[in-house]
ZAFI-955106 format. One record per residue: residue number from 1; residue in three letters; x negated, y, z of N, C-alpha, C in turn. Coordinates in steps of 0.02 Angstrom, whole numbers. Example, Ala and Ser with C-alpha at 12.3 -4.5 7.8 and 13.67 -1.06 7.14 Angstrom:
BEGIN
SEVO   k   r n.east n.north   n.up ca.east ca.north  ca.up c.east c.north   c.up
SEVO   1 ALA   -660    -284    390    -615     -225    390   -660    -165    390
SEVO   2 SER   -642    -112    354    -684      -53    357   -645       2    394
REM end
This chain:
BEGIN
SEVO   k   r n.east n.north   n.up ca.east ca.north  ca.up c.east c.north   c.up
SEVO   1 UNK  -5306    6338   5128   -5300     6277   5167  -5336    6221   5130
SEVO   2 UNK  -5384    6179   5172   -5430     6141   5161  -5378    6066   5127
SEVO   3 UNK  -5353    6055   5178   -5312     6012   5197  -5232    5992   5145
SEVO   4 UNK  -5232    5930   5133   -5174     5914   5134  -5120    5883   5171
SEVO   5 UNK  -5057    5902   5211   -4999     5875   5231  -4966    5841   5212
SEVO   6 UNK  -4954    5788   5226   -4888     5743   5204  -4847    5734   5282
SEVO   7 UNK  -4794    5739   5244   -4741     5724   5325  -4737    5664   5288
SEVO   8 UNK  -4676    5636   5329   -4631     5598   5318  -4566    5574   5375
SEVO   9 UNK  -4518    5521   5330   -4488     5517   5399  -4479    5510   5476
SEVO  10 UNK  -4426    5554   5511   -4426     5512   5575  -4358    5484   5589
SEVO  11 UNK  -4292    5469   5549   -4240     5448   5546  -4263    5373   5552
SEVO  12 UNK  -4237    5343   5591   -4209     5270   5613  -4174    5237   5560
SEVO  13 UNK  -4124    5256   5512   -4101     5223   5470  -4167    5191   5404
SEVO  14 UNK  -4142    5137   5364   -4192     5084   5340  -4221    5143   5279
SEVO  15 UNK  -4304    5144   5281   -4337     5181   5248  -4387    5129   5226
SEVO  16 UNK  -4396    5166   5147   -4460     5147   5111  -4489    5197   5074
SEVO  17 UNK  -4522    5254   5110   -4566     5287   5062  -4629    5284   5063
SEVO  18 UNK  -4636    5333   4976   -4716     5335   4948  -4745    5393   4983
SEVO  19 UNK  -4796    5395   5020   -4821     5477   5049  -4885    5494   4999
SEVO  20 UNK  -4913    5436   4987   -4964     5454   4941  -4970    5386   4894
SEVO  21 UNK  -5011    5435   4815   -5027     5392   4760  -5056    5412   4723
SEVO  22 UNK  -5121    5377   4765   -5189     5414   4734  -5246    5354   4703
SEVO  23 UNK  -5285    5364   4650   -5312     5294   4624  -5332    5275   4673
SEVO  24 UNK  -5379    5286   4730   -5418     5250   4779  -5352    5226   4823
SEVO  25 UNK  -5309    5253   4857   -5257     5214   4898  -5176    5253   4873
SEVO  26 UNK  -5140    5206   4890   -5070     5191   4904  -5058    5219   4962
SEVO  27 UNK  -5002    5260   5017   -4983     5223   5048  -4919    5240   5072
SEVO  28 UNK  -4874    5205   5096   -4800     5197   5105  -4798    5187   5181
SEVO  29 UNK  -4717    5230   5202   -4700     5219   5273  -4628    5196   5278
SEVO  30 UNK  -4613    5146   5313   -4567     5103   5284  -4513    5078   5360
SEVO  31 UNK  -4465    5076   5386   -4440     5096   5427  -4381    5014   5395
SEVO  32 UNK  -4382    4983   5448   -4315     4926   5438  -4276    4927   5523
SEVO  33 UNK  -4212    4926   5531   -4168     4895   5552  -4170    4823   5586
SEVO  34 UNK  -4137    4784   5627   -4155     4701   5614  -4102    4686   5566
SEVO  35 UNK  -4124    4632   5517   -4098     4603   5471  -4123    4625   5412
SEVO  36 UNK  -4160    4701   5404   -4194     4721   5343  -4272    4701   5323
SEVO  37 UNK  -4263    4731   5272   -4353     4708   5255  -4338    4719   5170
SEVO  38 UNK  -4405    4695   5143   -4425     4708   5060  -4389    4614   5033
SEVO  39 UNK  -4390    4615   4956   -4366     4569   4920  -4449    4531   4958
SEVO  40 UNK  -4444    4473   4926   -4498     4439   4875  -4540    4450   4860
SEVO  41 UNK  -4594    4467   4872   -4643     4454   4807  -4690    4459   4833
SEVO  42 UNK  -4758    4470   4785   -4845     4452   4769  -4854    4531   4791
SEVO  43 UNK  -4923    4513   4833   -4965     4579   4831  -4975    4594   4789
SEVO  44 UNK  -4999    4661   4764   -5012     4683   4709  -5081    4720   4718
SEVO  45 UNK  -5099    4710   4781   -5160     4748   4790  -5193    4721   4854
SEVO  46 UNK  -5239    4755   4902   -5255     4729   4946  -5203    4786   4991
SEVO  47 UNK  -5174    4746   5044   -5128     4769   5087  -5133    4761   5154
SEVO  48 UNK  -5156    4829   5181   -5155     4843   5254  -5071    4858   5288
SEVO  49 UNK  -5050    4831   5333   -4982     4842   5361  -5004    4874   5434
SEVO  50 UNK  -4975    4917   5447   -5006     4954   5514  -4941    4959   5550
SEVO  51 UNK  -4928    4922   5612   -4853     4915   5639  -4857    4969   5712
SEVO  52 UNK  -4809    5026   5699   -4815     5077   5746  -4758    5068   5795
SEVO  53 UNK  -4716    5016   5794   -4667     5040   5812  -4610    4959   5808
SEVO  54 UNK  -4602    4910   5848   -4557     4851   5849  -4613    4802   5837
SEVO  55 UNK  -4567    4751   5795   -4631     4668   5772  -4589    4656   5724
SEVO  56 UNK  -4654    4647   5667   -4654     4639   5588  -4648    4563   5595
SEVO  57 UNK  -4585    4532   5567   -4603     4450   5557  -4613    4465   5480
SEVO  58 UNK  -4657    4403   5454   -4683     4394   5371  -4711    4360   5390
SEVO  59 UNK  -4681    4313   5328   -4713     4241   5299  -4771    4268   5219
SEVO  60 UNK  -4835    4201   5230   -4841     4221   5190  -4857    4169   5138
SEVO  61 UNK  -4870    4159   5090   -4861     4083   5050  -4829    4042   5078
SEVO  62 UNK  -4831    3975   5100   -4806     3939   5099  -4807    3928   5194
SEVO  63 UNK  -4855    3970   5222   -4860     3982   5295  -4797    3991   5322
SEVO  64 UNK  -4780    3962   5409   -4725     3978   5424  -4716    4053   5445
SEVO  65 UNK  -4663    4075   5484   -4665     4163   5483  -4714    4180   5550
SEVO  66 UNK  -4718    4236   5549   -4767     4246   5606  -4732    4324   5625
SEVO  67 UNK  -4737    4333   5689   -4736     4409   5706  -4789    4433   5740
SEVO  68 UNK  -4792    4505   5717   -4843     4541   5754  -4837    4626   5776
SEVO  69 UNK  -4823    4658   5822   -4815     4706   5855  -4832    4760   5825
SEVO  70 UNK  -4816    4805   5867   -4856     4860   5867  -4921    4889   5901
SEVO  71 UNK  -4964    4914   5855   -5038     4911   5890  -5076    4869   5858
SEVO  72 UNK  -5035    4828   5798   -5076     4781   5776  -5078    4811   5727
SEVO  73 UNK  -5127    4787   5666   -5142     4791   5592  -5144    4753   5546
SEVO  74 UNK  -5117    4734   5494   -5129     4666   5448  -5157    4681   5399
SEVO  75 UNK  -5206    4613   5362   -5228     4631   5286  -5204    4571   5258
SEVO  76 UNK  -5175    4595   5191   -5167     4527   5175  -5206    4543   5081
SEVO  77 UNK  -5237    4497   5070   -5269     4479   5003  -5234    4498   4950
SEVO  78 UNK  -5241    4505   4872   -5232     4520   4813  -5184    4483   4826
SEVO  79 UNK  -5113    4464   4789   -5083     4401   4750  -5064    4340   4813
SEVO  80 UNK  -5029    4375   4861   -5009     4336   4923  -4932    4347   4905
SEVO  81 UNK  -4908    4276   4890   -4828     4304   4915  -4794    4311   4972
SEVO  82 UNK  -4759    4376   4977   -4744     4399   5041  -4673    4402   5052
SEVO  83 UNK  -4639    4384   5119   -4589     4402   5154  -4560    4425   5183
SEVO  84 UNK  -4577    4493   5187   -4592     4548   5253  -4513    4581   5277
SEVO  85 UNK  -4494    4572   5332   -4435     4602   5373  -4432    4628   5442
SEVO  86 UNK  -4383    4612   5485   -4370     4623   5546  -4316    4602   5567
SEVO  87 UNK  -4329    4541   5609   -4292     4489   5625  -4290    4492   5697
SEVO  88 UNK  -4296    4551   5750   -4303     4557   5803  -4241    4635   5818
SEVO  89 UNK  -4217    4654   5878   -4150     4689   5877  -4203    4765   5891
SEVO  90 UNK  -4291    4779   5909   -4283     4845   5901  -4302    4866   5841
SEVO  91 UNK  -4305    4921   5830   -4338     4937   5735  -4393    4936   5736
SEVO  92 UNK  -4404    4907   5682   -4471     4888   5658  -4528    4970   5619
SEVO  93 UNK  -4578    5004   5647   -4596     5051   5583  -4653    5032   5579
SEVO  94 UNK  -4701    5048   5499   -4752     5020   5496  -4759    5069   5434
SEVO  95 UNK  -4851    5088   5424   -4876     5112   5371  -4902    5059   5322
SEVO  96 UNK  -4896    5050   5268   -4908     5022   5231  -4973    5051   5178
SEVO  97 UNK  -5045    5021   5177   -5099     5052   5146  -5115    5001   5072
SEVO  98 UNK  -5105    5019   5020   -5166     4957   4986  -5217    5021   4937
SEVO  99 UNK  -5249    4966   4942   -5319     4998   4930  -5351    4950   4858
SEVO 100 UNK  -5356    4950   4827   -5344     5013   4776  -5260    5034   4750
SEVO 101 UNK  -5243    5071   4729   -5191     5081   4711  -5179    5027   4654
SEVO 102 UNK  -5111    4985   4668   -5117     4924   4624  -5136    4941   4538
SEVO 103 UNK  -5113    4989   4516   -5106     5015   4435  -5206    4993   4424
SEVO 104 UNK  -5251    4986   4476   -5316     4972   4482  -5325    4890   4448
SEVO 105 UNK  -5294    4862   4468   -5303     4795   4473  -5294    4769   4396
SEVO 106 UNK  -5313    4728   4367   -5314     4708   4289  -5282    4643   4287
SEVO 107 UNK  -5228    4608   4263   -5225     4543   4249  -5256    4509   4222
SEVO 108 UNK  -5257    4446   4261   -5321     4389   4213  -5292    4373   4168
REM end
């Protein structure tokens, strides 16, 4: 077999997994509830959000929040602080890509 498989989840309850972690990409499939979502913090890489499934609200610096569906795609820059949840009653799912895998990136 040529090919590699990755499943991953299809449970409804709040998910954050790694499917791949490879130097060229990251990427995570991540499943919230309304009221869930990630802490705080800074990109760590360049970050594609791919929403399959509800509307992703995230703020990002100092911007107010924004939502965006499914069918849509986001990028957001190196070193953005992010807010990312689901503040709407259906579930939110979304693939999560960054490119390069952050361990890439060097501090100034």
């Amino acid at each position: 077999m040529i090919e590699t498989v990755y499943d991953y989840s299809l449970a409804d309850d709040k998910k954050v997994e790694k499917l791949l972690d490879h130097p060229v990409a990251m990427i995570n499939h991540m499943v919230f509830p309304k009221g869930q979502g990630l802490p705080e913090h800074f990109s760590n890489s360049n970050v594609y959000m791919i929403i399959v499934r509800g509307t992703l609200t995230i703020q990002l610096d100092d911007q107010e929040p924004h939502d965006y569906s499914k069918g849509q795609m986001l990028n957001i820059p190196y070193r953005v602080k992010m807010n990312v949840g689901n503040s709407h009653d259906e579930l939110l799912e979304m693939f999560v890509i960054k490119a390069p895998t952050p361990v890439e990136y060097k501090e100034d």
